[in-house]
N, C-alpha and C positions, 0 to 999 in steps of 0.2 A: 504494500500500500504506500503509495506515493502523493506526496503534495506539498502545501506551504503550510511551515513552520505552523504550528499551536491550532488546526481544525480538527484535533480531536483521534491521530492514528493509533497514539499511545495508548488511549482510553479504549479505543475499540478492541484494538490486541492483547490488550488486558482482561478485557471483559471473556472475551472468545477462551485467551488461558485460564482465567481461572476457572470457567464453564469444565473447559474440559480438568483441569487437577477437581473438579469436584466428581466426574466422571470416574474417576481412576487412574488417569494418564500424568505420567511424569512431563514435567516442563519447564526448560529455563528460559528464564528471563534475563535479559542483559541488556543495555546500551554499547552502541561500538566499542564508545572510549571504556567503560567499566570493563569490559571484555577483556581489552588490550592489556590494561592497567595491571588487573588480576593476574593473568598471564605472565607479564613483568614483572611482577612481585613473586612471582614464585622463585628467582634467583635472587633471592635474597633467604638468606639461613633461617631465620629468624619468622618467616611467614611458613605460618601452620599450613594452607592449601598447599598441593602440590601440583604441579604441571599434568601429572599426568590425570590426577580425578579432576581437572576444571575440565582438558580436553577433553576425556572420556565423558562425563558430566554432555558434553555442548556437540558430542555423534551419537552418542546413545540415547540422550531422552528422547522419548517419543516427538515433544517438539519443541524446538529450540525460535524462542520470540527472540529477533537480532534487532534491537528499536534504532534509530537513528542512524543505518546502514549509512556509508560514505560520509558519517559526518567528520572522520582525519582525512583532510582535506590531504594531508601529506605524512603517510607513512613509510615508517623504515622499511626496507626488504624482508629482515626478520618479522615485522607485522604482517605484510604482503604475506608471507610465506605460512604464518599463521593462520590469515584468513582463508587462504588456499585449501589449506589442510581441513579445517573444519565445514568449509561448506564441501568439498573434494569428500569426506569421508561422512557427510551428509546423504548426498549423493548417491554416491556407493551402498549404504543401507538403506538406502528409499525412506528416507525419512525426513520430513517437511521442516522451513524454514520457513516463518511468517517473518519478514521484511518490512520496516519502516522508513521512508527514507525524506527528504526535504527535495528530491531532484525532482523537475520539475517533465513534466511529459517529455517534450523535447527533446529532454538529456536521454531521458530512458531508450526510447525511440533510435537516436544517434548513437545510443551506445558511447557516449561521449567518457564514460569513468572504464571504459574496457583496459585502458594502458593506464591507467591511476592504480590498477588492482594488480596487474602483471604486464609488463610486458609485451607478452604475447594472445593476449585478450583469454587466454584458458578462464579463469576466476568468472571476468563477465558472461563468458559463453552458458556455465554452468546454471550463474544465476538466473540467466533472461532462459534456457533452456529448461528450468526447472519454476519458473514462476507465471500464474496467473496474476500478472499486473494490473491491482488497481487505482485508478486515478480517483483522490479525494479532493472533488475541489470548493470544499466547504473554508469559510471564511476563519481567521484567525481567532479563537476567542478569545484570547488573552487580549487581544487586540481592541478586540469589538467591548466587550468588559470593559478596560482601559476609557475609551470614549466613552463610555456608556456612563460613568463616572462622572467622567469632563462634563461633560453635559447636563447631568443630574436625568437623565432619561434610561427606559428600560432598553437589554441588549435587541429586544423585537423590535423597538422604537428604530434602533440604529439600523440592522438589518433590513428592513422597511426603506428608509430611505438611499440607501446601496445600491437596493432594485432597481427602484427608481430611476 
């Protein structure tokens, strides 16, 4: 699910995960950057997770929510080569990646982040390969809220006039 910043993709992939953990189904949740971060913590002595139960953790659960996909604008190789491997061993056990991402049709379309990811577009291949892209293109609401304030008016109030 793709679109601009704050209409709500977080909320929706959240709702859908935890539908399904009440189901039964194992599920993680992450933000790119948390993803990474965790990851990178694991070389360090001292951090209790290990490398290997976060990977294992993020190919084995049944579904792995990726929130804010391509939001490192610029990652290392070693990241690159991270996120290869888990959507790469995703992949490989048929098992889904719900995506969040701020890029805008466009980009999706053009395939514009194929060489931001590797190289040789393998990483993007897999992704547009393996995803039912949805376009959200519901308004900011942190945004709309924001104004909504400004104004002393309700967010329908603002919405309404938008239309317009």
């Amino acid at each position: 699910m793709f679109g601009e910043s704050g209409n709500g993709k977080t909320h929706i992939t959240a709702s859908g995960a935890n539908e399904l953990i009440n189901l039964g189904y194992s599920v993680i949740f992450l933000t790119e950057k948390d993803l990474l971060s965790r990851l990178k913590e694991t070389n360090n002595f001292n951090n209790e997770e290990r490398f290997f139960e976060i990977m294992n953790a993020c190919i084995k659960a049944d579904l792995l929510v990726w929130d804010d996909f391509l939001s490192s604008q610029r990652l290392s190789q070693s990241e690159k080569d991270l996120i290869f491997q888990i959507i790469n061993g995703r992949e490989r056990s048929d098992r889904p990646i719900w995506f969040t991402s701020n890029i805008t049709e466009e980009e999706f379309i053009q395939g514009k982040y194929a060489k931001v990811l590797d190289d040789k577009g393998r990483t993007w291949s897999r992704v547009v390969g393996n995803t039912i892209p949805i376009f959200n293109n519901a308004s900011d609401y942190r945004k709309l809220r924001a104004i909504a304030r400004l104004n002393n008016q309700s967010i329908e109030d603002i919405e309404k006039k938008s239309i317009q």
